[in-house]
N, C-alpha and C positions, 0 to 999 in steps of 0.2 A: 491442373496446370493453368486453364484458363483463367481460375479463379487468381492464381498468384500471380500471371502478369495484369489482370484489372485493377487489383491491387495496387499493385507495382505505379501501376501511370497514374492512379490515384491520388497516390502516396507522391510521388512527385509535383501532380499540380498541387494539394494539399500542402507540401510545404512549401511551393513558389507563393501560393495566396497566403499563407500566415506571412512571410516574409513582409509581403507589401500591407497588408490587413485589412486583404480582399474574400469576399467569401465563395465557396467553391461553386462553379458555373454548375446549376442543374440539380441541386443538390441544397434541401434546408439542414439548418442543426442546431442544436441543442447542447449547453454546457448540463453536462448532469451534477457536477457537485454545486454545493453553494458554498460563496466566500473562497474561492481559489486561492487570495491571498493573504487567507488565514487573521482576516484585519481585526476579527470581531472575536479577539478569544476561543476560550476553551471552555466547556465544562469537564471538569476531574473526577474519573468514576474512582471507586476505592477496588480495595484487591479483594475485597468478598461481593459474593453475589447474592442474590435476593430472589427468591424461586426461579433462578436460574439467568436473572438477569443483574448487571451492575447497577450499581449505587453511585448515585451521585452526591458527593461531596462537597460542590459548589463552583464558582463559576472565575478561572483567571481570564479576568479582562483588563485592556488598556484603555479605551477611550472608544470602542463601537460604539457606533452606532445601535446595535440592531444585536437581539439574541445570537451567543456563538450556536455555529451549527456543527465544529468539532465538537469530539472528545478526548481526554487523555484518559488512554488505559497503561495501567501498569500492574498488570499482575504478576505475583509472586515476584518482586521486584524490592524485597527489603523496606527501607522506612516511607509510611508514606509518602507522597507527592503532598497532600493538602496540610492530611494532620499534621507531618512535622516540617512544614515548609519553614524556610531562613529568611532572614531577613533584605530584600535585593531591591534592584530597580525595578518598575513599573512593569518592563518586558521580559523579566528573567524570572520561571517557578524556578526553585530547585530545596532539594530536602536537605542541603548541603554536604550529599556523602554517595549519595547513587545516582540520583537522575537530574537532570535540569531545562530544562525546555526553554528556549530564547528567542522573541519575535524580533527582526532586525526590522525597522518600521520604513526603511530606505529602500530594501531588496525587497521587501515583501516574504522574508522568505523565513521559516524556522528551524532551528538549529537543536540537534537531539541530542542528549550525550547519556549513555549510560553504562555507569561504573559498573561492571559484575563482578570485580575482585572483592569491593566491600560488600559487594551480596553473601562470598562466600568465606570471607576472612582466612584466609590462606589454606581453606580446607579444598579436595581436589571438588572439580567441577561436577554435576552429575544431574540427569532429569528429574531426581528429586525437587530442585529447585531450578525451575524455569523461567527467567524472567523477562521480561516484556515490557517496550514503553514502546505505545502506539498512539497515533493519534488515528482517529475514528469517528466517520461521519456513516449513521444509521439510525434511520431507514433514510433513503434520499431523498426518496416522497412516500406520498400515499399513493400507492401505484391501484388500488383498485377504485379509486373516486377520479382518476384521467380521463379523459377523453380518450378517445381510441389513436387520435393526431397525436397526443404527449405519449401515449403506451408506448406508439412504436420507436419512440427514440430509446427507452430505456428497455424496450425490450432487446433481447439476444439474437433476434432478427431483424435488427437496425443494419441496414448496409453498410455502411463501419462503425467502427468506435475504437477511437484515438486517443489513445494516453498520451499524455506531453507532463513533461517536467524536466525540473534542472537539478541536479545534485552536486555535493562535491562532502568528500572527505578530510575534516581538518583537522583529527587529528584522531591516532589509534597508537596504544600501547599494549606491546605482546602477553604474551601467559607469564604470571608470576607462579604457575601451578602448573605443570606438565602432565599430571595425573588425570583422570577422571575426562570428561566430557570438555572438549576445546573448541566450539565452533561461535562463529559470530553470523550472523544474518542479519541483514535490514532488506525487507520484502512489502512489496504492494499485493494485496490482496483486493478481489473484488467479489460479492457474494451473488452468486448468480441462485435466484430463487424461483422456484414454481408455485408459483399463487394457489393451485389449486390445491394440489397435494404436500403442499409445503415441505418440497426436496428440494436441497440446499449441496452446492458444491462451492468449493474454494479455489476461484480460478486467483493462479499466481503471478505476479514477476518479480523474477529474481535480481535485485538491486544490486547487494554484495554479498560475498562470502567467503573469510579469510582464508579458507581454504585452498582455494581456486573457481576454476571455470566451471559451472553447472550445466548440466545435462537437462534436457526435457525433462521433466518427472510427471508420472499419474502415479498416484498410491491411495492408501485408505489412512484417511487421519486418525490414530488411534484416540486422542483426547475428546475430540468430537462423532467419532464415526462415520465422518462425511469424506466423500472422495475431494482428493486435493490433486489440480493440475497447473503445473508451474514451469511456467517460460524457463528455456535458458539463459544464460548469459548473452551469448551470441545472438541470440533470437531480440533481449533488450537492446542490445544497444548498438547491431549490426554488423560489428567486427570485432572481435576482446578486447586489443589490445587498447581499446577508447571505453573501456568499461574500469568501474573503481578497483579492480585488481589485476595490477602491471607488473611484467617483468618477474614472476613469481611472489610478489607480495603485494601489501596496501598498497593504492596510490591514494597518499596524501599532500592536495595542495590546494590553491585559493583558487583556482580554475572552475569554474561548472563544465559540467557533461549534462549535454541533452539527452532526452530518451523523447523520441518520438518512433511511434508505432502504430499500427491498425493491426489490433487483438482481436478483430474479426475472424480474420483465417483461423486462426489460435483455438479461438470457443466454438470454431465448427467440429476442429481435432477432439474438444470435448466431448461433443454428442457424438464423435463417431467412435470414440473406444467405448465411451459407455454401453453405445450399442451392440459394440463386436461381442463384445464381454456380458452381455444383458444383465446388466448390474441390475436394473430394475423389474423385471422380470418382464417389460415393454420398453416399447420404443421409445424412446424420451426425442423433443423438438425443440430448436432453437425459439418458435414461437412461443412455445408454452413456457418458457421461463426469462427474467429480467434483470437486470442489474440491482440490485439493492440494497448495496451498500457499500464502504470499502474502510481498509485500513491498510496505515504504514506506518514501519517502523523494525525496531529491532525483535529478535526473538533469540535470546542467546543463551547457551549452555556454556560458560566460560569463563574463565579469570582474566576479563578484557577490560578495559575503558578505550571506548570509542566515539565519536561524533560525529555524526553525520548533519548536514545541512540541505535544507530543500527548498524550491518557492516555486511556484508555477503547477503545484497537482493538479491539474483536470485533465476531464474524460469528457470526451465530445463524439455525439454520435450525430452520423448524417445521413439522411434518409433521400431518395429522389424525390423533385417533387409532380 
């Protein structure tokens, strides 16, 4: 209890000083991503991997400066993103038929869109074909060459860490397919890792889901093996009905919704079921493990076309000083 109303007053002067773009009294921080506003491109992995890791296929840029520190993943996602890309403007990839990626250089902000009906060409939906268009920034550093000053910000015993972003939904069409697998997701993932013994879990937030309203979840990811913990709805965005799914269905409009959060409390509830449950057969620590990577975006089993738009992704942790 005491942890959630420190929180609480935290989480208030925190957004009274972003307002003004004051920094929080008592307290240093650190942005953990690079390029927030996405300025400096993409590199586009391909949908095969390489003893286990993606391929990079080459680099969509507009005029950075400075190497992208994203990635676009899109697996199991139909025609590629590089190989068969169309012919467009400077800020728009797209393969002309499933995915297309769009930097608005004004907002700062990038715009997602992917088709899964032409994934599955009117056949019914199913985990068979899984597909995916992420963008993805990994590793965020080299977390074993820090200073013990830079560890603690991206460690998981950083006294907060604040997610902020803006989304909106501009534009979703239903199931041309009733059968088989129907679900749409666009989810932030952050990879929480142990340097030492290299265990890995998948802490979540839940963005959208045309479903409805999400539940906390812990489970075992079957494709990876690793435990997966993922915010609710309610938990993103503080109340539902200010969340992308209104009124029982999409909300689609030119509106942003912020999500501002301290996922602090959140990744403490990770270490504490892991240990109820001795998933590891010891006690696992919020120190012994870090932030290390993250991605967003869609994950959809379904005959949908959706877009989602975003700008402002960072994660800000702040430590006392």
């Amino acid at each position: 209890m005491l942890q959630q109303i420190l929180s609480f007053i935290f989480m208030i002067c925190l957004t009274f000083s972003s307002l003004f773009g004051m920094p929080v009294r008592g307290y240093e921080s650190k942005q953990l991503f690079a390029d927030a506003g996405f300025e400096n491109g993409f590199v586009v992995m391909s949908q095969e991997t390489a003893d286990g890791a993606g391929v990079s296929l080459g680099e969509f840029t507009y005029g950075g400066v400075e190497s992208p520190s994203w990635m676009i993943a899109q697996w199991n996602s139909g025609p590629c993103l590089w190989q068969e890309r169309a012919e467009s403007d400077v800020y728009t990839l797209t393969d002309g038929k499933t995915k297309t990626v769009m930097y608005n250089p004004i907002e700062k902000s990038i715009s997602m869109r992917l088709n899964a009906a032409n994934i599955y060409n009117g056949e019914p939906a199913s985990f068979d074909a899984w597909p995916h268009l992420l963008l993805e920034q990994s590793p965020l550093c080299d977390y074993s060459s820090l200073s013990e000053k830079d560890k603690a910000f991206y460690s998981c015993d950083a006294d907060r860490m604040v997610l902020d972003l803006n989304i909106r939904m501009t534009d979703f069409v239903d199931t041309t397919n009733s059968e088989g697998v129907n679900a749409v997701q666009y989810l932030a993932y952050f990879y929480l890792k142990d340097e030492e013994k290299h265990r890995f879990i998948w802490f979540g937030v839940d963005l959208f889901d045309n479903r409805g309203y999400n539940d906390t979840s812990w489970a075992n990811d079957k494709a990876s093996g690793n435990m997966i913990y993922c915010l609710s709805t309610k938990d993103t965005y503080g109340k539902k009905y200010k969340s992308l799914f209104r009124n029982g269905r999409p909300y689609i409009s030119q509106d942003w919704v912020n999500v501002h959060i301290d996922l602090k409390p959140h990744i403490l509830k990770v270490f504490e079921k892991a240990n109820k449950e001795n998933l590891y057969g010891e006690k696992i620590y919020p120190e012994d493990f870090f932030v290390g990577g993250t991605n967003i975006g869609f994950e959809i089993h379904g005959n949908y076309d959706c877009t989602v738009e975003i700008k402002g992704f960072a994660l800000t942790a702040y430590n006392k000083k």
